[in-house]
C-alpha positions, 0 to 999 in steps of 0.5 A: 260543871254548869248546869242550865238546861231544862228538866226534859233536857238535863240528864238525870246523872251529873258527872263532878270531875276537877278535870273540867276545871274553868274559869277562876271565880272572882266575886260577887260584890257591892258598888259603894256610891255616896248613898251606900254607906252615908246614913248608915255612917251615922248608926249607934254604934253597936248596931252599925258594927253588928250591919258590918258583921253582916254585910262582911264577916264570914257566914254571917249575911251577905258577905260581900267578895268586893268592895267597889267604891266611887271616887267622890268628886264633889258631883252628884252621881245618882245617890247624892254629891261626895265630898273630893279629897281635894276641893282644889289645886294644891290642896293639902287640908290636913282633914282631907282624908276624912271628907265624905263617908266613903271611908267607912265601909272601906274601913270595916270591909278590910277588918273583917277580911283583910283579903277584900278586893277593892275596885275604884271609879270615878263618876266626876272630878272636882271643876279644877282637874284639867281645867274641865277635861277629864281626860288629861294627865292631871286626872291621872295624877289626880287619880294616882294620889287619890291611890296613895292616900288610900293606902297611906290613911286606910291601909287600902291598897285598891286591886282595880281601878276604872275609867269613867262611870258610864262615859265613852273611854278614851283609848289614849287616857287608859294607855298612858294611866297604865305608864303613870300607874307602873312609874308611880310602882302601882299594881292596881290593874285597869278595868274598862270601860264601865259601860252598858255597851261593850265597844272597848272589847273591839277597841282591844282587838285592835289596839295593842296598846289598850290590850296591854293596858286593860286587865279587865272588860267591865260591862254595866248590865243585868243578866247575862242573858247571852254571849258577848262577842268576841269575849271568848277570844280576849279570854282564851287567848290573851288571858283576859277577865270578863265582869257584870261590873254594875247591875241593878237587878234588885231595882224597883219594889222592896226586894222580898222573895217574888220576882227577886230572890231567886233571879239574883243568885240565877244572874250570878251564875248565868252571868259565868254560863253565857257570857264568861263572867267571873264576877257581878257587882250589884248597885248599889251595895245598900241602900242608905240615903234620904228617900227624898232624893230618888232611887227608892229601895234600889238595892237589897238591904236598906238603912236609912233611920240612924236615929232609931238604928231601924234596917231591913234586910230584903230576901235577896240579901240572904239568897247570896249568901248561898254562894258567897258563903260556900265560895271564897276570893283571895288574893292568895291561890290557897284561898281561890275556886274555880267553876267546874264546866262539863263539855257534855253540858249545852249552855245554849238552854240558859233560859229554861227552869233549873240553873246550877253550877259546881265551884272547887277549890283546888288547894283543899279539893272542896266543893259546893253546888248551887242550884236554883229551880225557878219552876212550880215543880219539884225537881231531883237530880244524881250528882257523881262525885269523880277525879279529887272529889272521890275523897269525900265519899262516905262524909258529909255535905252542908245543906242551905235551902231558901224558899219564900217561906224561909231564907237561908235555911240550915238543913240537917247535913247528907251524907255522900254514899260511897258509891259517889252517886248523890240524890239531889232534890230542889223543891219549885222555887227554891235555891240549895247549895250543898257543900263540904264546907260547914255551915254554922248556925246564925244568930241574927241580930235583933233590930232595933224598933223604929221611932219617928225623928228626935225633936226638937232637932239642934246641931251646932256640929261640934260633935263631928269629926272635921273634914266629914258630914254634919250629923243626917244631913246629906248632900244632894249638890256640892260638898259640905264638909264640917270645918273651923269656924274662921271667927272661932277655931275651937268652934266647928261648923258646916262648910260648903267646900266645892269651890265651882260647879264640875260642869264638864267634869261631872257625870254626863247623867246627873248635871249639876245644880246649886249645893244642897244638903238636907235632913233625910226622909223620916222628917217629911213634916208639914208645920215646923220652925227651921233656923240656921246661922251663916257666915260669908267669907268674903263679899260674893256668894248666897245662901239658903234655908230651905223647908217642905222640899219634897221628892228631889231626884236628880234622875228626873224632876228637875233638870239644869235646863230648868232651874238651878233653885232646889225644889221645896221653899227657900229663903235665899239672901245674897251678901249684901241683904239682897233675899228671895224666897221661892216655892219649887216643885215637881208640877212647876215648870220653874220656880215661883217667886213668892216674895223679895226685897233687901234687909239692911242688918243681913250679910252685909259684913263679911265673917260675921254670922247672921241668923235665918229662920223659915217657919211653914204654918199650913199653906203660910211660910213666915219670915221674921221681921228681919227681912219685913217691918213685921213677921212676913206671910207668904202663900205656899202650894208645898205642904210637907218635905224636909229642910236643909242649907244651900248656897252658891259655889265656894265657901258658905259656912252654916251653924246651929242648924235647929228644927222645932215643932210650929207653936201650937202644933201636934206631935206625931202620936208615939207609934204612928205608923207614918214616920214621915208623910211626903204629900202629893205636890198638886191638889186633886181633881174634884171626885168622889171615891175613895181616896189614900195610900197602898201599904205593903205590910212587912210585920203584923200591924195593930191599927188603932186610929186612922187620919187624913191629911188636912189641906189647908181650908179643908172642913168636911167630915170624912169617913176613913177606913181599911180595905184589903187588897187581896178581897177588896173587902173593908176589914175595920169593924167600926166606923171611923170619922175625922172633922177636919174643921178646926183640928189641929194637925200634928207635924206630919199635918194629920188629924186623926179619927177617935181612937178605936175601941175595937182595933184592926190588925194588918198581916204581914205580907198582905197589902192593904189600901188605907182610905178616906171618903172624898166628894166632887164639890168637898175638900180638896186632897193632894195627889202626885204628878206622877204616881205611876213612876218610881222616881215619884215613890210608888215604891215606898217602904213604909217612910212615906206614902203617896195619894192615889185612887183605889182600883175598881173601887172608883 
């Protein structure tokens, strides 16, 4: 029985009968890209398997029902580049299996519920499969290995398997994968087309074929807020399931309790009312890459500090677990529930207050009602227990309640009355599920305190398993692989392993640009030392070092038709001692070349390994003397972002990877409140105002000293101080002032005021606007292109901020 009507609709008496028995329930589950798992693979153990507890055991947090993972193929898709099982034809690295870290939450999902449904999808495939065509029998193949392996290497045995992420199907290809699949003894069932648009359900009406073929119709959407067409024909009579297989409703601001917790649990079960969904997939499953590359606080649960094992587990993250904890999915009919649905029940009122539903289990006739009530008013209902539920009369129910001031919470237990008749009552804006399954007391994790980013920095890798990633770094382009070094075999090092651009073969919404890999957010710094070791294979191809690349997401920025040349500053040397060094950012319409030449002593031997070193001092970026008769000194306009390896296609191999503070520069103060700081890419316009950043505080705040990013040639006084957003009233009870003629910046390239003798302190949940005093005709202050865009990190959570101007106080 479904209940989605309004509160002057809805009849005050629902009638619980297995008779109504419907749709089978299949879960609710996360989508696996290469960002949902790639900083979280290097946690400190402990706490990494603690965030597997809680992301998979049984009632402890979320408690995936799915595991979708994309198929890495050496492409960027959205989240950063994964590394392919096969770089090329004919591979057989015996490290192949280990590339990427998708394995990882494979690996924990299936040790905690060996029963875990798995779904596989491409979004590319490496250049050489079909020789550019997707759709050939060679990705076929492709794709049926990568199955194999899976099971042989993982114990994996993958229940559903895609087409092609967000890229038109093609009838013909789904048809003879599901022969290949059958003569390979493959069970894996079809899900098509992964798609925002739902043409494959006419195609299957039309093609028998392709009825036969496809198992599932995935569609990409958020809510299900009305019926697809013909839905109902392919289930009813052709015994067809229907899924959201990718939404993105937790997509913006930091998902706590407004606007999220409550609609996400809504989407799963509207999702089954108006459309016939018996399963919705959320993209990502966490969020766990550099913030550097885009899609900021896309998902509900977020790690991105491996080396502080910090995380945060957003409201939504608890608010799922009112279903998943109370319902089960199986590959066994012991373990399967099923939605109740009353005939008597219009679902025509899906977008009115209340939203409930009813799930059983047939096997133990046990049951759980979920109900969400989105309105300011408190709302009672009677729910009778009928037909196999009679049996619970006189027992008890389990009662978890979420509200914005407690997640999750564990109430006492109800009893049933004998009559049957069950007084429910859902407090506005909350969610409550009842159930005759118990719910134990959870003993949430501690999480560990942030700190900013160890340095100095080295690493020589040889701590890393061959085939996956060098420690942090995270691969924007390409495929770097850790590997032997080929002078050295006891000697490990990273490799770029793609040998060609996918091209066609890559995801038609992120084209592919030259290899990038890079230490994630957390190390946004101003004045540093970056050096590294290369080595050329053979007498072709370039590498790169690149320092301060800010913001880099593929989604917008930067695109092919620009510039291959990532953003930030690079040092690029060919074989043969050619070099350039380019200043790439958001507001260039191409990169700037700030100097070339050739250096006679620099890869001009192959399998010979040459040092590189960038060292970013204020607006000057230095290049030892290598490539000048003296230290060369060049004019930058990029003040702060990360460092990171690049090169051309093919193999380039990198060592001793080291990041240092510049000589005579400042560290971050020990519990500065900035773990890293990414710097608006354009100076601002004269004005005079009040200048800074919004913070949204999540836990209470002692601030002790302010500071104001000093742009280089900057030298006025400026008076800094805290104003609140909710009064727009200052709140520092001192004055606070920063000379920032002759001040020595620390690395995030601040200089702060004088310690306060009389502390501010920041409630949390409060937002707060952190300021300083600007003039027309002073020192210039760095403001974002676009602050008005997510992709330009309005959405911070508090890594890394951005300059704008405080509303109504200009």
């Amino acid at each position: 029985m479904i209940v989605a009507v309004t509160t002057t609709v809805l009849s005050s008496l629902i009638v619980v009968n297995d008779v109504d028995k419907d749709l089978l329930w299949e879960g609710l589950g996360g989508l696996d890209a290469v960002g949902g798992n790639r900083l979280l693979y290097d946690y400190p153990n402990t706490t990494r398997d603690e965030i597997m507890d809680l992301l998979f055991s049984k009632q402890v947090g979320a408690q995936w029902q799915i595991l979708k993972q994309e198929i890495n193929g050496d492409s960027q898709s959205s989240y950063g580049s994964g590394s392919s099982f096969e770089h090329m034809r004919g591979d057989i690295d015996p490290n192949r299996w280990n590339r990427g870290t998708h394995h990882l939450l494979l690996k924990e999902a299936l040790k905690r519920n060996p029963e875990i449904p798995l779904y596989a999808l491409s979004w590319g495939v490496p250049h050489w499969v079909g020789n550019g065509t997707f759709y050939s029998e060679d990705n076929i193949q492709y794709h049926i290995r990568y199955l194999k392996g899976m099971k042989e290497h993982y114990a994996a045995n993958f229940n559903y398997l895609g087409i092609w992420n967000e890229v038109s199907y093609s009838s013909d290809y789904i048809i003879r994968l599901r022969e290949a699949l059958d003569d390979a003894g493959l069970s894996t069932e079809i899900v098509a087309s992964d798609e925002s648009n739902t043409n494959i359900v006419q195609t299957m009406l039309s093609n028998s074929s392709v009825m036969k073929a496809v198992a599932v119709v995935g569609v990409h959407r958020g809510e299900m807020d009305s019926p697809v067409a013909n839905i109902s024909e392919l289930i009813a009579a052709n015994k067809k399931r229907f899924w959201n297989s990718e939404t993105n409703v937790i997509d913006g601001a930091y998902p706590k309790w407004d606007g999220m917790a409550l609609p996400w649990v809504r989407q799963q079960l509207r999702d089954y009312l108006t459309s016939q969904s018996t399963a919705t997939i959320l993209c990502p499953i966490t969020h766990s890459w550099s913030m550097n590359y885009g899609r900021n606080n896309h998902g509900h649960s977020t790690f991105i500090e491996p080396w502080s094992g910090y995380y945060i587990l957003g409201a939504p993250f608890w608010t799922q677990a009112h279903l998943t904890h109370f319902t089960e999915v199986g590959r066994s009919s012991s373990s399967q529930w099923f939605f109740l649905k009353n005939a008597s029940h219009s679902i025509s009122a899906a977008q009115s207050t209340v939203t409930g539903a009813v799930l059983f289990k047939p096997s133990t006739s046990d049951l759980t009602i979920i109900a969400v009530n989105e309105g300011d008013e408190d709302y009672s209902f009677t729910a009778s227990l009928e037909g196999v539920f009679s049996k619970w009369r006189g027992g008890n129910l389990s009662v978890r309640q979420s509200t914005a001031a407690d997640w999750f919470k564990l109430l006492p237990s109800v009893s049933i009355p004998q009559s049957g008749d069950l007084q429910v009552k859902l407090l506005a804006n909350s969610v409550t599920t009842l159930s005759t399954l118990s719910s134990p007391v959870i003993e949430r994790p501690k999480v560990p305190e942030r700190f900013q980013f160890p340095l100095p920095f080295h690493s020589d890798f040889q701590d890393r398993v061959l085939g996956g990633p060098g420690k942090y770094f995270c691969d924007q382009y390409g495929a770097f692989d850790v590997s032997s070094d080929p002078t050295n075999s006891s000697n490990n090092v990273l490799r770029q392993s793609a040998m060609a651009n996918p091209g066609n073969n890559g995801w038609k919404a992120r084209p592919n640009l030259d290899p990038f890999t890079g230490l994630p957010s957390g190390t946004n710094w101003a004045n540093y030392k970056v050096s590294v070791k290369v080595l050329f294979p053979d007498e072709s191809g370039f590498a790169r070092l690149c320092g301060r690349v800010p913001l880099w997401s593929p989604e917008g920025g930067q695109v092919a038709t620009r510039s291959s040349i990532p953003f930030g500053v690079c040092l690029t040397v060919y074989f043969g001692g050619g070099w350039n060094i380019t200043s790439y950012q958001l507001s260039d319409p191409v990169p700037r070349l700030l100097g070339s030449g050739k250096a006679v002593t620099v890869a001009v031997t192959p399998n010979r390994w040459y040092s590189l070193s960038l060292t970013f001092v204020d607006d000057s970026v230095i290049l030892p003397p290598v490539f000048h008769t003296d230290p060369l000194s060049l004019q930058s306009r990029l003040f702060t972002g990360i460092a990171g390896v690049g090169s051309s296609w093919g193999h380039i191999y990198f060592d001793d990877f080291s990041l240092e503070l510049a000589g005579g520069y400042l560290a971050s103060p020990p519990k500065g409140f900035l773990m890293d700081c990414l710097a608006g890419d354009v100076l601002g316009p004269e004005f005079t105002g009040q200048v800074g950043m919004v913070v949204e505080v999540t836990k209470n705040v002692t601030v002790t000293q302010l500071g104001r990013f000093r742009v280089p040639g900057n030298k006025d006084t400026h008076s800094l101080t805290i104003v609140s957003a909710r009064s727009n009233e200052t709140i520092i009870t001192e004055p606070a002032f920063v000379k920032l003629d002759g001040c020595t910046p620390d690395i995030n390239g601040f200089c702060y005021a004088a310690p306060a003798t009389n502390p501010t302190k920041l409630v949390a949940g409060e937002r707060y606007y952190i300021v300083s005093s600007e003039v027309v005709g002073g020192d210039t202050f760095l403001d974002m292109t676009n602050p008005a865009t997510g992709t330009t990190m309005h959405n911070r959570d508090g890594t890394t901020y951005l300059s704008h101007r405080i509303p109504d106080r200009i």
